[in-house]
Backbone as CSV, one residue per row, in Angstrom:
resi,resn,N_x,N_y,N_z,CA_x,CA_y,CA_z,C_x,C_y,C_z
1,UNK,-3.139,26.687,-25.558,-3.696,25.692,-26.449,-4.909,25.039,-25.809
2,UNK,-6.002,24.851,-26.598,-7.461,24.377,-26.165,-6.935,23.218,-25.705
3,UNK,-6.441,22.321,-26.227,-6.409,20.739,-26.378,-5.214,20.451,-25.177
4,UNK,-4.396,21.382,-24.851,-3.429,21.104,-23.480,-4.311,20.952,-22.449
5,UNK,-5.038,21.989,-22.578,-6.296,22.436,-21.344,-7.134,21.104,-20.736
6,UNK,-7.320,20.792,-22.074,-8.528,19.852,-21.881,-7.899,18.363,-21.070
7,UNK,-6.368,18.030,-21.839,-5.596,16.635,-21.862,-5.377,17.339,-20.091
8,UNK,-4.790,18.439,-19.496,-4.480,18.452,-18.466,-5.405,18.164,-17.414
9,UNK,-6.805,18.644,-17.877,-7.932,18.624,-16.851,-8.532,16.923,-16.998
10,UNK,-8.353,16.374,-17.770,-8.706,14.908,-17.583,-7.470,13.974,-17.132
11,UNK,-6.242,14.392,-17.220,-5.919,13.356,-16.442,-5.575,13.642,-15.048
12,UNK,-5.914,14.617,-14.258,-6.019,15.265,-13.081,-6.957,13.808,-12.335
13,UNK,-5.917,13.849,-11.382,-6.184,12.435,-10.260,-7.833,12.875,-9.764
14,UNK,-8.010,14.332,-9.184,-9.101,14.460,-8.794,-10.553,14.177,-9.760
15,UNK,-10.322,14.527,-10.788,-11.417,14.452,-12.074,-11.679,12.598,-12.182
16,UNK,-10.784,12.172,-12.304,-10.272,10.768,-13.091,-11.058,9.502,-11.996
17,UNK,-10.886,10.011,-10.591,-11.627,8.677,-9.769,-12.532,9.681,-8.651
18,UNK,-12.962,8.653,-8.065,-14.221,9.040,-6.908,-13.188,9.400,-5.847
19,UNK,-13.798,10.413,-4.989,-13.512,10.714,-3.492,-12.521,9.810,-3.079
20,UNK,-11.916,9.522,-2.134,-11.070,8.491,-0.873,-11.728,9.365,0.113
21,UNK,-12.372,8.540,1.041,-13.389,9.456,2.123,-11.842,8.760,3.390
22,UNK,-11.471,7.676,3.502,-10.323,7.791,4.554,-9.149,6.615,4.203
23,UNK,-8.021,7.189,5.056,-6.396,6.806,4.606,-6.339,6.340,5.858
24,UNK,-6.027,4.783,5.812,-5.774,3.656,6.395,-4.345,3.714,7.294
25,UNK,-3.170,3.348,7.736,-2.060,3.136,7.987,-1.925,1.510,8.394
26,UNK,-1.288,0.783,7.650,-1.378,-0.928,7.921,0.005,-1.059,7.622
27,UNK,0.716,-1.598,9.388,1.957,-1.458,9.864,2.118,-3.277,9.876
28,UNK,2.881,-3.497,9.011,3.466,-5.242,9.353,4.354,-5.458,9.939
29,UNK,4.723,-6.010,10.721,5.868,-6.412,12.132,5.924,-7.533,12.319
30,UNK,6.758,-8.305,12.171,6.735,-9.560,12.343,8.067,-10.502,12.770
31,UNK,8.098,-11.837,12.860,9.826,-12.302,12.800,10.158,-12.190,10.893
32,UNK,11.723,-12.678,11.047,11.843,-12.255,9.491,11.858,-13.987,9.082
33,UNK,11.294,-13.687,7.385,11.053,-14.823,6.885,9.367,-15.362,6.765
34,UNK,8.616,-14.780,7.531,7.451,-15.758,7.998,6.316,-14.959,6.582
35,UNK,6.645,-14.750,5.684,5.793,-14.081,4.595,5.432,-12.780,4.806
36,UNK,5.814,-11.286,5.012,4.880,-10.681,5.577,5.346,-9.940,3.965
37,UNK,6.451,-9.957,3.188,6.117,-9.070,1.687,5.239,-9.908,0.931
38,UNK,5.415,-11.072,1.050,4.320,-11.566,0.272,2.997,-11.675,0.600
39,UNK,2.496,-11.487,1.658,1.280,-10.794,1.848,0.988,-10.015,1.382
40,UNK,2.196,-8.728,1.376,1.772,-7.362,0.825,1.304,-7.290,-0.549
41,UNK,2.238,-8.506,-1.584,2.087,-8.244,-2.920,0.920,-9.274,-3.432
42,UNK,0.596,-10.346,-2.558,-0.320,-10.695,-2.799,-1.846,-9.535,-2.856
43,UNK,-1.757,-9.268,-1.708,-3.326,-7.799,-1.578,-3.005,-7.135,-2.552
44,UNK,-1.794,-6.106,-2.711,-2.421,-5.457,-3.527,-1.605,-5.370,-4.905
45,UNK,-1.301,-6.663,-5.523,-0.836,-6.696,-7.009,-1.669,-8.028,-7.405
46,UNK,-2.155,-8.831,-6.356,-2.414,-10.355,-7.049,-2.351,-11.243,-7.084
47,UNK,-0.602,-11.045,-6.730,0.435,-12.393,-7.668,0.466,-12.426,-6.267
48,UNK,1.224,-13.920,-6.204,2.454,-14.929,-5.930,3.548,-14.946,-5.968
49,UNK,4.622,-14.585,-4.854,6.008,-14.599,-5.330,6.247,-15.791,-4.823
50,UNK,6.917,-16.603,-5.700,7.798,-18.096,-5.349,8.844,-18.041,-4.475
51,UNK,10.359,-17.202,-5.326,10.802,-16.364,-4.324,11.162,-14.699,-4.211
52,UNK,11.153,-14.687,-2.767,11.030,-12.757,-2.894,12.247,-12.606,-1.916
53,UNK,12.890,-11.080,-2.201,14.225,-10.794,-1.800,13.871,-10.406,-0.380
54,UNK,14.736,-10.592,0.593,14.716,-10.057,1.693,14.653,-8.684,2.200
55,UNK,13.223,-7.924,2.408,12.912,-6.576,3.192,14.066,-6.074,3.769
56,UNK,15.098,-4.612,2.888,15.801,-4.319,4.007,14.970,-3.249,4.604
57,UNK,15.261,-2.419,5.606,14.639,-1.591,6.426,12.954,-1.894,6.015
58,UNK,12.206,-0.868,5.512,11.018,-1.267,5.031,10.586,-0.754,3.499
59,UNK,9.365,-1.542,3.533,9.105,-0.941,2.213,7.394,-0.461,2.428
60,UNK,7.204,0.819,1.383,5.601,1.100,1.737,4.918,1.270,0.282
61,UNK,3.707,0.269,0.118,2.943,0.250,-0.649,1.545,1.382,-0.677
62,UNK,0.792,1.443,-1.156,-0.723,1.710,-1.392,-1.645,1.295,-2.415
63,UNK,-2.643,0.763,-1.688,-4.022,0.332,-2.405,-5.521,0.960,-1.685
64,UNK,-5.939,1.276,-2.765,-7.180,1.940,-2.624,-8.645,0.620,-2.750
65,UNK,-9.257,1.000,-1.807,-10.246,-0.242,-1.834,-12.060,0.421,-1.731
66,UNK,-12.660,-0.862,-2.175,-14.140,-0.512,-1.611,-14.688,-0.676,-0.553
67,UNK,-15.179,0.131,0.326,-15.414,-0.934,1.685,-17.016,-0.649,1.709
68,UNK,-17.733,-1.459,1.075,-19.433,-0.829,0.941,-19.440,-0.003,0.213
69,UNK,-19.672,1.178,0.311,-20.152,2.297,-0.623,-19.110,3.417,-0.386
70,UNK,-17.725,2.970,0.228,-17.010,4.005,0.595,-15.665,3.220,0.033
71,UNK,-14.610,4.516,-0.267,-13.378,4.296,-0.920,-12.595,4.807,0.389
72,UNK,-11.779,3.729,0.261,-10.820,3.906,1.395,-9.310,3.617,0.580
73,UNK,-8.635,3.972,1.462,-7.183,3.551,0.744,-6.205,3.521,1.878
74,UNK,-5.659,2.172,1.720,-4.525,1.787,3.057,-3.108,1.836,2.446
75,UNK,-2.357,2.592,3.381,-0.917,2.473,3.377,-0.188,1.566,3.928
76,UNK,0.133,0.613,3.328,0.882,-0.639,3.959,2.334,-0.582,4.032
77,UNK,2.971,-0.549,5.283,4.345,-0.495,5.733,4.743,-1.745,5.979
78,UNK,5.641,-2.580,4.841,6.311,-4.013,5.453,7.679,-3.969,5.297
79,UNK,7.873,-3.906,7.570,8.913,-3.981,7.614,10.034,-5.553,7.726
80,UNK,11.139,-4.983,8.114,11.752,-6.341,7.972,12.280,-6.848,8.990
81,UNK,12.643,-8.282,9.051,11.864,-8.887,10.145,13.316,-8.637,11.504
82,UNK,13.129,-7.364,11.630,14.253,-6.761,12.816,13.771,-6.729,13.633
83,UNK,14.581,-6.508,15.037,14.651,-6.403,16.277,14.051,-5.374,16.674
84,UNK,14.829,-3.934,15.870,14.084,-2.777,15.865,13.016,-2.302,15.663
85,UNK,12.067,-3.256,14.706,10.786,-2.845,14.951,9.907,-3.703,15.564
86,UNK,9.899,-4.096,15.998,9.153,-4.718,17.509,8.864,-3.808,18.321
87,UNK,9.176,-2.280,18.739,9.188,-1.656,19.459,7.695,-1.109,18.686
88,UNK,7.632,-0.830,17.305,5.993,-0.714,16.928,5.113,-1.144,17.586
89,UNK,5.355,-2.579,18.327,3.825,-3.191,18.527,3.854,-2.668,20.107
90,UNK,2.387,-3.042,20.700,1.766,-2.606,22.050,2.866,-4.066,22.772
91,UNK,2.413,-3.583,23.742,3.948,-4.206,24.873,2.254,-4.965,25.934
């Protein structure tokens, strides 16, 4: 069918937006409690959470951004505020 062809080739991710020239990795570590999901959903949804449920293990977002004339897109990992990941950060 002509018209499958066509609906398939336009909503194809590659057709639909510009390049991503590079993929970010943005690791949150922190104590627990001190905002670090609501950071996350602040960047990249907007909003404000009043209140937000407690991070179990982690959770991973993505937002694609402009940085000048280049598209970048960061993967944001917010974990929760454990013992166990402390071992992420430089010592």
């Amino acid at each position: 069918m002509p018209g499958a062809e066509a609906m398939s080739a336009s909503s194809s991710p590659r057709c639909s937006s510009p390049l991503i020239e590079s993929i970010h990795k943005v690791v949150l570590v922190s104590d627990s409690g001190v905002g670090k999901s609501n950071l996350v959903v602040r960047f990249t949804k907007n909003k404000y959470m009043a209140h937000s449920v407690q991070t179990m293990g982690f959770e991973f977002t993505t937002k694609t951004i402009r940085v000048g004339d280049r598209r970048v897109k960061a993967q944001i990992w917010d974990t929760a505020g454990l013992e166990r990941f402390q071992s992420l950060t430089a010592t």
